[in-house]
C-alpha positions in Angstrom: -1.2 37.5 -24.9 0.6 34.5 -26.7 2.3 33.9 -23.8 -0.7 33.7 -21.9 -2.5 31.1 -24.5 0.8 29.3 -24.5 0.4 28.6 -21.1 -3.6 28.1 -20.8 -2.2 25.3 -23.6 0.4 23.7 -21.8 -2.3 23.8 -18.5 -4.9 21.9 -21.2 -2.6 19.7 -22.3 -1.7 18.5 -18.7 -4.7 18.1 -17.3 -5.4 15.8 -20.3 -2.0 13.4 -19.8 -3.4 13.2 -16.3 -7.1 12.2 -17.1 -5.5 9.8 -19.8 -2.9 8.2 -17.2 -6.1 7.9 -14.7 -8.1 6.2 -17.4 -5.2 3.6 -18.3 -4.9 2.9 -14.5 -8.6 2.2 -14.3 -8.9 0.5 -16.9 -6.0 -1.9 -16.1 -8.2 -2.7 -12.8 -11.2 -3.4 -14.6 -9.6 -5.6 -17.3 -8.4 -7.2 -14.4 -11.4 -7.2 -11.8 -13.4 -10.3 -14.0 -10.4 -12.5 -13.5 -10.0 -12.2 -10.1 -13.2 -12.3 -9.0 -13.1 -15.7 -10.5 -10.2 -16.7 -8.3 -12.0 -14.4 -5.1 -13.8 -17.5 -3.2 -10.3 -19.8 -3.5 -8.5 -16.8 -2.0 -11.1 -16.2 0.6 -11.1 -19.2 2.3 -7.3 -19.6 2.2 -7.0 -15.7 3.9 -9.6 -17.4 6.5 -7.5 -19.9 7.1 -4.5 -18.1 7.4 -6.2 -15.3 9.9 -8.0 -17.9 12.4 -4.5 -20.6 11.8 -4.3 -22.4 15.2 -6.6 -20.1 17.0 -10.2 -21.9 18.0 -12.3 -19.6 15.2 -15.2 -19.3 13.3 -16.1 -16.4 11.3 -20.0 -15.4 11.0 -21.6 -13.6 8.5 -25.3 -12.0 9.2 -26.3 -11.0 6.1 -27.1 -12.8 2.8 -24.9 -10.5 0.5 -21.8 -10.1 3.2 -19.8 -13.4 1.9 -20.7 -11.9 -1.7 -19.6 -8.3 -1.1 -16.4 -9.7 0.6 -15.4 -11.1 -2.5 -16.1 -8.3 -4.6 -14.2 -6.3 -2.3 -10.8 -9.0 -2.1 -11.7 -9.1 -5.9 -10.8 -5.5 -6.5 -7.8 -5.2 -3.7 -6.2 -8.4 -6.0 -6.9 -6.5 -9.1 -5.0 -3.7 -7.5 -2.1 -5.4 -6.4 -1.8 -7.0 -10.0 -1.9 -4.2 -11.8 0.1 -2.0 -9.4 3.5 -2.3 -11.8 1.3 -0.5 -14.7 -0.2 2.2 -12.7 3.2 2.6 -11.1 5.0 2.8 -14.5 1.6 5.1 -16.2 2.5 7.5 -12.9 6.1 8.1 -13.2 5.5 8.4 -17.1 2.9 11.1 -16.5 5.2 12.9 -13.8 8.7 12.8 -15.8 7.5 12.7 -19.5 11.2 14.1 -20.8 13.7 11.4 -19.1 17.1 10.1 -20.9 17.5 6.9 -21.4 19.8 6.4 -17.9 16.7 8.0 -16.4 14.2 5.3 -17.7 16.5 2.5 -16.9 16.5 4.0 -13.3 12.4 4.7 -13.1 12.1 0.8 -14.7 14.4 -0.5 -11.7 12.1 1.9 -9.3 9.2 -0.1 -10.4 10.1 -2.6 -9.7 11.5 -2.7 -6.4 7.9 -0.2 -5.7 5.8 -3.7 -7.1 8.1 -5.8 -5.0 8.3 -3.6 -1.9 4.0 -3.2 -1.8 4.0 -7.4 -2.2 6.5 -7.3 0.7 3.9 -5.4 3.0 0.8 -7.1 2.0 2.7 -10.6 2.8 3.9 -9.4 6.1 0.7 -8.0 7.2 -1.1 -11.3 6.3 1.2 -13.8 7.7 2.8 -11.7 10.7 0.3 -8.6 12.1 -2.9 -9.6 11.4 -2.8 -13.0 13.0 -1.3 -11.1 15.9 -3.9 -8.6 16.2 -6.5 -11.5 16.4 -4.9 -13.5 19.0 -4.4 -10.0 20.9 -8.3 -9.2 20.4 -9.0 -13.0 21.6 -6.9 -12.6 24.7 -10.0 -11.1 26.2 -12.5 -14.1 26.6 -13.3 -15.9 29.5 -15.8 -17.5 31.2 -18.0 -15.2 30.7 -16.9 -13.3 27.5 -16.6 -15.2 24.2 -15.6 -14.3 20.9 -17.6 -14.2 18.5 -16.3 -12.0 14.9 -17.8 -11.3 12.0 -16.4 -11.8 8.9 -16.9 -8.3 7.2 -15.0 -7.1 10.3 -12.3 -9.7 10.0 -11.7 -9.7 6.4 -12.4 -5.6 6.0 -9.6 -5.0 8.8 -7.4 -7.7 6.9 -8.0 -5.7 3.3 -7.6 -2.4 4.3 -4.4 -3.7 7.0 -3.0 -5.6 4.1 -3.0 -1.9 1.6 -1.9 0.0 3.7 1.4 -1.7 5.3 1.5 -2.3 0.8 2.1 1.7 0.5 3.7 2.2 3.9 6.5 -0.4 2.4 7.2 2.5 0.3 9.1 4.7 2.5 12.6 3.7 1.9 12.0 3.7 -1.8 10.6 7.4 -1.5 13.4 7.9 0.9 16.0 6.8 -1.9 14.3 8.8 -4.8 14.3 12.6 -2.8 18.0 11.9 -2.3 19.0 10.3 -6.2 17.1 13.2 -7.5 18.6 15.8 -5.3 15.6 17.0 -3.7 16.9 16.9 -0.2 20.4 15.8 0.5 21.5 12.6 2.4 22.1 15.1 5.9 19.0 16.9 5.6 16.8 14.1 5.5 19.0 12.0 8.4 18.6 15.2 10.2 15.2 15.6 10.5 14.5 12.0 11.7 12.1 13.8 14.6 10.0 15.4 12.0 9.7 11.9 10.5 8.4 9.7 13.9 6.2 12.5 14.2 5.1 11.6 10.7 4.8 8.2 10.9 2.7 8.5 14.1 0.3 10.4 12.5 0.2 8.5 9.7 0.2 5.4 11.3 -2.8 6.8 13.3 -4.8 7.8 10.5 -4.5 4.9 8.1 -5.2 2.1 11.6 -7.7 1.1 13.7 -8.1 3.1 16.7 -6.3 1.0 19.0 -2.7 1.1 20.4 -1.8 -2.3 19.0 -2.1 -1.8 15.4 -0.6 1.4 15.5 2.4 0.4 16.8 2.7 -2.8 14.2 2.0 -0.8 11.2 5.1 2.2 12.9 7.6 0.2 14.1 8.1 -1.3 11.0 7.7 1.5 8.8 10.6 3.6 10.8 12.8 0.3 10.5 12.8 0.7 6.6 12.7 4.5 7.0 16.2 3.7 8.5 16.7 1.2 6.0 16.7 3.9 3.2 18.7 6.0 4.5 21.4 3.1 4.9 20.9 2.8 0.8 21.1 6.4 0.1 24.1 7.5 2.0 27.1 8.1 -0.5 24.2 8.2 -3.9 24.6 10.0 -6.8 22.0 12.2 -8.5 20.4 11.2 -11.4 
């Protein structure tokens, strides 16, 4: 029996480190929201201007709220991306609560290059896919076919594009940590690089637009640093 409550304890106790590591991660996004919704309309016109750059473009909105949800939206994915370090940091602290102090030096220098890594993504899917993807969707008009995009559409591809090439940056990072912490060995992981494009496919799949094009863009580069990893992990020590 008191082994039993001992763990019915330990199960408690858990489950309230998690809702208290969920409540500092929201919270850091609220603080936050206020302050970039501020900055939202700047940053909206200047991701405009960077999605329709040379191409002959102009976005349309068709409701009287769309422009205003937009920001609220670009608001929140900013608010995100600022706070990422912290919920990053309130993650691994919740996951690993008894580390040495080589151990926290390590998970500090993880956040890092995790913060670094997501800003890495976002960046390349603003300045290098998305434009890409627009010119590729434009390379359909014609005489008799025009463009003609709304900017919900636009802007809602460009979030959610922009988020998710932010945690697919992450794969050589995750790479590196299942090898320093001796969950799977260097070989195993090097060996199962099938298994992986498989992975990646489906992933890539899922978290895209259902068309060819953006698959590919958000894969290819995602198996590059998969590849990248393992170049950084071969010969690591364990933690």
């Amino acid at each position: 029996m008191p082994e039993i409550k001992d763990k019915e304890e330990s199960l408690i106790s858990h489950i309230e480190a998690l809702r208290n590591t969920l409540i500092k991660c929201f919270a850091a996004v609220g603080i936050l929201l206020p302050f970039m919704f501020y900055f939202s309309p700047k940053v909206l016109q200047y991701l405009i201007k960077i999605l329709v750059s040379d191409n002959k473009l102009t976005l349309n909105y068709f409701a009287p709220m769309e422009v205003f949800i937009i920001q609220i939206k670009l608001a929140l994915l900013m608010a995100v991306i600022a706070a990422f370090p912290y919920i990053i940091r309130q993650l691994w602290e919740f996951i690993l609560p008894a580390l040495y102090e080589h151990e926290r030096k390590f998970i500090r220098n993880s956040v890092f290059l995790s913060s670094l890594l997501f800003i890495c993504g976002v960046v390349f899917c603003l300045f290098m896919i998305l434009p890409l993807i627009i010119r590729f969707g434009m390379s359909f008009a014609g005489d008799n076919i025009q463009a003609m995009f709304g900017i919900s559409n636009i802007i809602n591809l460009a979030l959610w594009l922009c988020f998710t090439f932010g945690l697919m940056f992450q794969v050589p990072l995750i790479v590196h940590l299942l090898i320093k912490w001796g969950i799977l060995s260097y070989e195993t992981v090097s060996s199962k690089r099938p298994y992986v494009v498989v992975i990646l496919l489906v992933l890539a799949a899922l978290l895209t637009p259902p068309d060819i094009i953006s698959q590919i863009l958000l894969f290819t580069p995602t198996y590059l640093l998969f590849e990248l990893g393992l170049v950084f992990s071969k010969g690591v020590k364990h933690v």
